[in-house]
C-alpha positions in Angstrom: -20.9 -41.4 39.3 -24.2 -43.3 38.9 -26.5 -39.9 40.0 -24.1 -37.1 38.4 -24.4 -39.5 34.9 -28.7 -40.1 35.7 -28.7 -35.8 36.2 -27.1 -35.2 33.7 -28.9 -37.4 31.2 -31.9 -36.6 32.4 -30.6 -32.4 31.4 -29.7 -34.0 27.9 -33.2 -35.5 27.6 -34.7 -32.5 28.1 -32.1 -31.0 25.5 -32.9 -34.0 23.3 -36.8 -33.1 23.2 -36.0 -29.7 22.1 -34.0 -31.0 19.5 -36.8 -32.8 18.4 -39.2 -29.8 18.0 -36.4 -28.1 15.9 -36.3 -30.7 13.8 -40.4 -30.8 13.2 -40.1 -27.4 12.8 -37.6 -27.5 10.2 -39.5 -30.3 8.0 -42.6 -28.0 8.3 -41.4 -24.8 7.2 -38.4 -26.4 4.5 -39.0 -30.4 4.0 -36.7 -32.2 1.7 -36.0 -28.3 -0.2 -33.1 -27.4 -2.3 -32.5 -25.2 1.0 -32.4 -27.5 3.5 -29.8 -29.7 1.4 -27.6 -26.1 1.6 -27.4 -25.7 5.2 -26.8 -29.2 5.7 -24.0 -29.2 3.6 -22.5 -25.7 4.5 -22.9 -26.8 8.3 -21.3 -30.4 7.2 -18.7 -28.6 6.2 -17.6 -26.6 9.4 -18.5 -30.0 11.3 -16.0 -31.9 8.8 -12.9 -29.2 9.5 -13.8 -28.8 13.1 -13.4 -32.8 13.5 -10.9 -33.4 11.3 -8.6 -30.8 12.7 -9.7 -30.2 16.8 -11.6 -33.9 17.0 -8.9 -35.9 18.5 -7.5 -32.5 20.8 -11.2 -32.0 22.6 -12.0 -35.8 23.0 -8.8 -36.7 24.5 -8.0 -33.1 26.4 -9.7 -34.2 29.7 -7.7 -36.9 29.6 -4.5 -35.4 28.8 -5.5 -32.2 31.7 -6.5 -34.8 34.4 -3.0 -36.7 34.0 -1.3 -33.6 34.0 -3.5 -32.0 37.4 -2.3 -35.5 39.3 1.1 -35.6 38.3 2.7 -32.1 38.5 0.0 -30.0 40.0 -3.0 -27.4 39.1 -0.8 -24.8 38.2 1.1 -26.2 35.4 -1.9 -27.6 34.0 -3.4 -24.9 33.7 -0.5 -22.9 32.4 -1.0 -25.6 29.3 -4.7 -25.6 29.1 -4.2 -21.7 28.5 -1.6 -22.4 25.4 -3.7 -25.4 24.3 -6.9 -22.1 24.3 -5.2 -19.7 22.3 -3.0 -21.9 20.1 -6.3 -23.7 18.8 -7.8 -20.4 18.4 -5.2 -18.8 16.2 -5.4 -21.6 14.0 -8.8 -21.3 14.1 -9.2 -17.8 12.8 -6.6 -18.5 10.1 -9.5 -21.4 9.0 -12.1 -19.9 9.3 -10.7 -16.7 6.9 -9.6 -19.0 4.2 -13.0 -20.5 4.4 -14.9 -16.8 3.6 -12.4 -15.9 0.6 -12.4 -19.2 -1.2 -15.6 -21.4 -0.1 -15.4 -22.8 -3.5 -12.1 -25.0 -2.7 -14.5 -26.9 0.0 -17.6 -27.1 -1.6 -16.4 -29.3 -4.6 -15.2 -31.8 -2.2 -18.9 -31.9 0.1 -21.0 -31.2 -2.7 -20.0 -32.0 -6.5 -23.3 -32.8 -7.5 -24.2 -29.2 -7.4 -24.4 -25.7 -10.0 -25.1 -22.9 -10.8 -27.7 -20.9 -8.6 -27.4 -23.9 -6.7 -23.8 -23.9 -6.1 -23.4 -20.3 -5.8 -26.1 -20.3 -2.8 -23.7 -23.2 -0.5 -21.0 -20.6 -1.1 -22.5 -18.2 0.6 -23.8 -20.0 2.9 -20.7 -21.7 3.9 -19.0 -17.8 4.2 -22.2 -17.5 6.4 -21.4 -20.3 8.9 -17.7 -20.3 8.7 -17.0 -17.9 12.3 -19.6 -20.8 14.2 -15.9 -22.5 13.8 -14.4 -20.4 15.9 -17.0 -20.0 18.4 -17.8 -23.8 18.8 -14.1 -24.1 19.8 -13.8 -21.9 22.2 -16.9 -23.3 23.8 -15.0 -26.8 23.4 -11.8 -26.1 25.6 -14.0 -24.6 28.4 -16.4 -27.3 28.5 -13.3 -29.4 28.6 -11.8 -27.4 31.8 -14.6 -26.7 33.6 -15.4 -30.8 33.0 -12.4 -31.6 35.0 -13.5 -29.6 37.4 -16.8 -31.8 37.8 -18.6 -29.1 36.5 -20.6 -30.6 34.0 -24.1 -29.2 34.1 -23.1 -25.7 32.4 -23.7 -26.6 28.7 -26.9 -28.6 29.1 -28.7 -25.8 31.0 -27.6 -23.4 28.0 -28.1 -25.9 25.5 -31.9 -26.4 26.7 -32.3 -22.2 27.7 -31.2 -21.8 23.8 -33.5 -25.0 22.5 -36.5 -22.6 23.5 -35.2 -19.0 22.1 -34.3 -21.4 19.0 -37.7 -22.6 18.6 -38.8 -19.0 19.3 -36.4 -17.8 16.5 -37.3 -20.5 13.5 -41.6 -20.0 14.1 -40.9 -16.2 14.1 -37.7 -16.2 11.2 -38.5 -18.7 8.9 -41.5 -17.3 7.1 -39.3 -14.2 7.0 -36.1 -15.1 6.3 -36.3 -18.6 5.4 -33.5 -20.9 5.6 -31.1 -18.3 7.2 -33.2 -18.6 10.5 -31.4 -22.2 11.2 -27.9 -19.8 11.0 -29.2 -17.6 13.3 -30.5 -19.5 16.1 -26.8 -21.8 15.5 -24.8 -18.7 16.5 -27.4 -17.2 19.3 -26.8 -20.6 21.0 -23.5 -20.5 20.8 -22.9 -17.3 22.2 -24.8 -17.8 25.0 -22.8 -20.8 26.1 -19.8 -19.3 25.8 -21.0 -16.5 28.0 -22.1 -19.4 30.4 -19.1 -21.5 30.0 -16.7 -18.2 31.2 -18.9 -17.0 34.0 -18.5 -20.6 35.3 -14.8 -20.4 35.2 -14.8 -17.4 36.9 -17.5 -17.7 39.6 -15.0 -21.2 40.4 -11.9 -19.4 40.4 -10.2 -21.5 38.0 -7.1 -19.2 37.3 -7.2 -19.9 33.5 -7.7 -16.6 32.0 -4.9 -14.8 34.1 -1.3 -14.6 32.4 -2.6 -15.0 28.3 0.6 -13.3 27.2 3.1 -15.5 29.0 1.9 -18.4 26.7 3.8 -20.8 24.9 3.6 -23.5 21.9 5.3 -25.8 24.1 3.0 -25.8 26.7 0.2 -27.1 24.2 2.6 -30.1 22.7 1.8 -32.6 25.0 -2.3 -32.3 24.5 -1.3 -31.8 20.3 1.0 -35.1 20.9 -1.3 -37.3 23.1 -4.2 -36.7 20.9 -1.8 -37.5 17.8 -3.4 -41.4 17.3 -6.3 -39.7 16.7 -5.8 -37.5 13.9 -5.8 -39.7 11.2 -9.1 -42.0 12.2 -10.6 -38.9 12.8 -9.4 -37.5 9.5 -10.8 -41.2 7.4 -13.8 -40.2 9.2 -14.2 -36.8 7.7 -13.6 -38.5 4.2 -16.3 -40.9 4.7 -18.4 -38.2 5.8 -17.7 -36.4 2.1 -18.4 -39.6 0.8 -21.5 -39.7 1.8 -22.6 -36.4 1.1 -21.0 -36.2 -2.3 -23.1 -39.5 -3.3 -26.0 -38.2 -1.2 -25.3 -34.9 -3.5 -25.8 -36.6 -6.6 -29.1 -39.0 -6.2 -31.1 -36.2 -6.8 -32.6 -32.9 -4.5 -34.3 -33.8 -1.1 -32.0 -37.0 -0.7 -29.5 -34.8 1.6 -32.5 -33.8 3.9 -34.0 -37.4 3.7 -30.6 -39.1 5.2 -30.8 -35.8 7.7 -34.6 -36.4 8.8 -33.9 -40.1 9.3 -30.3 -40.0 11.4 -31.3 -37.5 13.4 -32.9 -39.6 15.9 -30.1 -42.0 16.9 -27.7 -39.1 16.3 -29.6 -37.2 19.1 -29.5 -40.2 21.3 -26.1 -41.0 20.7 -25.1 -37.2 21.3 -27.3 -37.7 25.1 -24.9 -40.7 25.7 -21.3 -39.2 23.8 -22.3 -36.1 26.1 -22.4 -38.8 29.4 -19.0 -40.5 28.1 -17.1 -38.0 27.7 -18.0 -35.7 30.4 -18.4 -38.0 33.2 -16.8 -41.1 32.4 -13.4 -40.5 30.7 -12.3 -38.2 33.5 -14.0 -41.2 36.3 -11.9 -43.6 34.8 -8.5 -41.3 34.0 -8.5 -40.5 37.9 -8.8 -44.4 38.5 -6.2 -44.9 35.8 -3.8 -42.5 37.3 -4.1 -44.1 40.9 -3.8 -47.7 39.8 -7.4 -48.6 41.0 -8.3 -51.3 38.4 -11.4 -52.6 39.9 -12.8 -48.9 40.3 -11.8 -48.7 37.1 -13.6 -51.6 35.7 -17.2 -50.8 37.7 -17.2 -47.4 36.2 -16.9 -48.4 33.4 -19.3 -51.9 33.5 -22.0 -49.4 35.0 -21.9 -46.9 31.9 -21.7 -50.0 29.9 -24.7 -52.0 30.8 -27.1 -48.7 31.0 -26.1 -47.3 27.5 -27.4 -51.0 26.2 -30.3 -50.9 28.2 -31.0 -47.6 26.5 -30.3 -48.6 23.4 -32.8 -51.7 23.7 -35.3 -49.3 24.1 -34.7 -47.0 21.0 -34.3 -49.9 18.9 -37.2 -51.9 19.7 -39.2 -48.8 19.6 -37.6 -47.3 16.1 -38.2 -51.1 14.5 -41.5 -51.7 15.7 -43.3 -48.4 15.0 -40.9 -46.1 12.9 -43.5 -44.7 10.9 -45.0 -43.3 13.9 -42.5 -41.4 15.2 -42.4 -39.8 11.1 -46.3 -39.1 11.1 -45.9 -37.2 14.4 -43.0 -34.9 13.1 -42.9 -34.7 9.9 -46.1 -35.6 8.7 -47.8 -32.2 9.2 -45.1 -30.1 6.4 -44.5 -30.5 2.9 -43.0 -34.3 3.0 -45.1 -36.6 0.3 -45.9 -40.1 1.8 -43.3 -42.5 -0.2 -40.6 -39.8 1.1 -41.8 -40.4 4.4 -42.1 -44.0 4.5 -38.0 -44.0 3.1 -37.3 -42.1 6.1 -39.2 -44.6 8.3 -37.4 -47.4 6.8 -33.9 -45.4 7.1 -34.6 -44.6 11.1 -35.3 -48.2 11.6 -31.5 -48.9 10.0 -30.1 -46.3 11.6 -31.3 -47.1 15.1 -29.5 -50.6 14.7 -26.1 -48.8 13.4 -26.2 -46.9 16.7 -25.6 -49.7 18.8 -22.6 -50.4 17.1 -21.5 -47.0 17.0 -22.1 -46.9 20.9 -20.0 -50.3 21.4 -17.2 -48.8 19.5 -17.1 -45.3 21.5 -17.8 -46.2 24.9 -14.6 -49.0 24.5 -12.7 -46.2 22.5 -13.0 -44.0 25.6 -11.8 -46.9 28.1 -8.5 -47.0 26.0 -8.0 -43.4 26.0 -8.8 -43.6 30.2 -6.2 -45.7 29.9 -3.6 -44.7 27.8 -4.4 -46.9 25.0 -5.2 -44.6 22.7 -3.4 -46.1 19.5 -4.8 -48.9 19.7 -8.8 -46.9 19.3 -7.1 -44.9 16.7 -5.9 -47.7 14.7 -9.0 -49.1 14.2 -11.1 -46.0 13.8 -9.1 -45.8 11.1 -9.8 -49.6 9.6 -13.8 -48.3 10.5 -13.9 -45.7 8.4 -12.1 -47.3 5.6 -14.2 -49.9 5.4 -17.1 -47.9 5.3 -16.0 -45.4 2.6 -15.4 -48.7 0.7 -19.2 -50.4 1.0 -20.5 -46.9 0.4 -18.6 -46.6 -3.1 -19.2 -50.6 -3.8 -22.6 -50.7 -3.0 -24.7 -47.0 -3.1 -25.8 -47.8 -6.9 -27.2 -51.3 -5.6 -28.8 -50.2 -2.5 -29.1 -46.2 -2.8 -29.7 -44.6 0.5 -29.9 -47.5 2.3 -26.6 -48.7 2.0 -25.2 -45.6 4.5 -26.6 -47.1 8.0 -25.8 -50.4 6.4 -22.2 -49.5 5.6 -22.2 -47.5 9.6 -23.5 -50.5 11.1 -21.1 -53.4 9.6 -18.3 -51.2 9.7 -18.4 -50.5 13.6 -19.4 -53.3 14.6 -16.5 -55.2 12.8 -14.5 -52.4 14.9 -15.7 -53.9 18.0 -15.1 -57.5 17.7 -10.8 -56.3 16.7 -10.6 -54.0 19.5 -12.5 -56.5 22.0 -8.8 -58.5 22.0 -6.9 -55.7 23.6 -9.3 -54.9 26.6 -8.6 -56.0 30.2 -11.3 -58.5 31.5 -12.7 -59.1 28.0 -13.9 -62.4 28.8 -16.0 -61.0 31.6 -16.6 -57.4 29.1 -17.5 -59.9 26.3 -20.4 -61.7 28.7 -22.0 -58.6 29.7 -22.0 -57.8 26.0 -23.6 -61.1 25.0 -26.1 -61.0 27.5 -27.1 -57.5 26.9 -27.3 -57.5 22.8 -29.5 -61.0 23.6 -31.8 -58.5 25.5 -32.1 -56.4 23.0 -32.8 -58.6 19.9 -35.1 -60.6 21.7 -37.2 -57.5 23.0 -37.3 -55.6 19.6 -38.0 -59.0 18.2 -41.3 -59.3 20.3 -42.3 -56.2 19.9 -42.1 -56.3 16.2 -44.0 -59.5 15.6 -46.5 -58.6 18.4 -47.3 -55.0 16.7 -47.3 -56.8 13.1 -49.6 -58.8 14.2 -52.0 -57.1 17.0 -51.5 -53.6 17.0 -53.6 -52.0 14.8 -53.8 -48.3 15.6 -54.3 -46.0 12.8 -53.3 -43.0 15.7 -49.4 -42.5 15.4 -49.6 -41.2 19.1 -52.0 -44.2 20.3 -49.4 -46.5 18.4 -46.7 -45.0 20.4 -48.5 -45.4 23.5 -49.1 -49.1 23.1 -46.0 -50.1 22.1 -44.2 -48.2 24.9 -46.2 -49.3 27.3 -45.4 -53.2 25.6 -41.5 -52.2 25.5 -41.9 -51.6 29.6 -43.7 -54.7 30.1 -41.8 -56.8 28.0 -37.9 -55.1 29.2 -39.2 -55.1 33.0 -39.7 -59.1 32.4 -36.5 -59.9 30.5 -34.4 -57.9 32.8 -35.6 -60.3 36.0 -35.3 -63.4 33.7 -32.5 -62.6 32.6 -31.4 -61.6 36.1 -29.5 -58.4 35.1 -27.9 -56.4 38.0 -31.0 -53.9 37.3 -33.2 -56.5 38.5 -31.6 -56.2 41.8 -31.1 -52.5 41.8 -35.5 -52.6 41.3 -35.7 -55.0 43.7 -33.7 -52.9 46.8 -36.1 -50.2 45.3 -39.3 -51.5 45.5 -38.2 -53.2 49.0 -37.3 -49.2 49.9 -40.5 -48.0 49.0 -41.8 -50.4 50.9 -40.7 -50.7 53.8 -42.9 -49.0 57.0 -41.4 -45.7 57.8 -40.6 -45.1 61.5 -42.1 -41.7 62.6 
């Protein structure tokens, strides 16, 4: 599992520095714009329905498929994943036609702060994105199958082929069409990995397209059924989500894209690992679940565990010690004033820090639903998101932006420390955990007080460079002190290496 996760993340990297570009591009050509806050809230929209409603049914379907596969055979698993295709996608349709005749009914909830020309433009817009609904889905399910499958390297390559045309499509679009070259490039790339995701299926003769008439709503009620916990943490998520955005909505124009510019960086990260979860470790750890191997079961899953943290050090010390770096570099150069830009810095830095808690909180999520203990990761999803809607509408008037990667971070983490009672081998989980979030707050606590007080570059990209190479130094050193099972693995490397090769 350990080289198909490394491949694959290394694909998502690749993805992830794309999505990077985008997002320079985008503060260059729109900023913090009236514009920009419409996209983001029509596309919020679509991404609040689409969780809300098919959330809980695509995280928990490779579960659900891989149970069924190992207890009564390929066949009549895929006779189900075939209802579960086209009984999401009828809904689906129905959706995303209510959403082009009355926009209105959605946009009061995401956006109340909003009128006029101003309204009337996230209207249209959301008519404009609605059908990416569909699409997306579709794309969903199949990634789902083909995941099953261990095919898993499908939606990266076409997530990175349509990075490029993207890029290609904003620096030719934008000073043309403006905004509506973000909604372009959205549905390119999504076409092209549903074209991807289908010649896959075909070219490995998975039999799921055969037989589309003989379907039936019974077929789908176990996957609706087993991913039933979910719906209503899922659901209190979407709330908190509109929450957010309809406070975001009302602090005045530019705040929207300012929360945007600054999440963006964990969220990509935290995509590159969801991506790593739920593709290579939830159906690892179902097939151990289903043949009663418990210790397989709990390597996998330590293994995952320990490198997300290790990651996560990394961003963290990195996004705390020189944030406004990684600003200057890409979104310095556009239309972005300098107070906006050190809010943003300040806002990464929180953000970084609620990302580890968010990454405790779905990497133990997916052991349960490995596991069959789903209820118990929908229960307190559902506690998580309450309590965040709740510091969000105590606190936004005393804290103003801030208080969203605040209210993320504390609400998560509390998560964590409830659903830590109910895992197998939590005193053992629950050292690894202490050991590992040491790591972390003592590196980013180095390399904060030694860039405060040393590193004095006024080059964002020479500031970078310093403190990176610092981070490796410093992480390289605490992982041997600390005697972390990486130490060994870079120990049987270097001994590797080497060694005298026989000829």
């Amino acid at each position: 599992m350990k080289k198909k996760a490394s491949l694959l993340f290394i694909l998502r990297v690749l993805k992830m520095g794309i999505s990077v570009l985008t997002l320079s591009l985008s503060a260059k050509y729109f900023g913090v714009s009236i514009q920009r806050d419409v996209w983001l809230l029509a596309f919020n929209c679509i991404v609040v329905l689409d969780l809300a409603i098919w959330g809980p049914l695509n995280e928990t379907f490779r579960a659900k498929f891989i149970f069924f596969r190992e207890e009564n055979g390929e066949d009549e698993a895929l006779k189900r994943a075939r209802s579960v295709l086209i009984f999401t996608n009828v809904i689906t349709v129905v959706i995303v036609a209510f959403l082009i005749l009355m926009p209105e009914l959605l946009a009061g909830f995401i956006a109340p702060g909003l009128k006029g020309a101003e309204l009337a433009f996230l209207l249209f817009m959301i008519q404009v994105i609605a059908p990416s609904f569909l699409f997306n889905q579709i794309g969903q399910i199949l990634i789902s199958i083909l995941n099953a499958y261990n095919s898993i390297y499908i939606p990266e390559i076409s997530g990175f082929i349509s990075g490029i045309i993207n890029l290609a499509m904003i620096i030719l679009l934008a000073p043309v069409i403006g905004i509506y070259a973000l909604a372009c490039s959205y549905y390119l790339g999504l076409l092209l990995l549903i074209v991807l995701l289908v010649i896959q299926v075909k070219k490995m003769k998975i039999n799921l397209f055969s037989q589309m008439t003989a379907v039936k709503l019974s077929d789908a009620m176990p996957f609706v059924l087993f991913a039933l916990p979910f719906f209503l943490p899922y659901f209190a998520g979407q709330i908190a989500n509109i929450v957010e955005k309809s406070i975001a909505s009302t602090m005045g124009t530019g705040v929207v894209s300012v929360l945007d510019y600054a999440r963006k960086f964990s969220d990509i990260l935290l995509g590159v690992l969801s991506s790593v979860l739920t593709t290579i470790l939830v159906p690892a750890l179902s097939v151990r679940f289903a043949q009663k191997d418990h210790t397989g079961f709990f390597q996998e899953f330590r293994q995952m565990y320990q490198g997300g943290l290790l990651l996560l050090a990394g961003i963290t010390a990195m996004f705390t010690a020189c944030p406004g770096a990684f600003v200057a570099i890409l979104y310095g150069q556009g239309s972005i004033n300098t107070a906006t830009l050190t809010q943003i810095s300040t806002l990464t830095t929180l953000y970084s820090w609620s990302a580890v808690a968010v990454f405790l909180y779905a990497i133990i999520g997916m052991s349960l639903i490995a596991s069959k203990k789903g209820k118990i990761y929908a229960l307190y999803g559902i506690v998580a998101q309450l309590v965040m809607v709740a510091l969000n509408l105590l606190f936004y008037k005393k804290l103003g932006t801030y208080i969203f990667p605040l209210s993320l971070l504390a609400a998560h983490f509390m998560a964590v420390i409830l659903i830590f009672s109910h895992l197998p081998q939590r005193k053992s989980l629950a050292l690894i955990t202490l050991k590992y979030l040491l790591l972390l707050v003592l590196v980013t606590t180095l390399l904060y007080g030694i860039n405060v007080s040393f590193i004095k570059l006024s080059s964002p990209f020479l500031s970078l460079l310093a403190n990176g190479s610092l981070f490796l130094f410093l992480m390289l050193s605490l992982i041997f002190v600390f005697r972390l099972d990486e130490g060994l693995a870079l120990r049987r490397l270097y001994q590797t290496l080497a060694r005298p090769q026989i000829k």
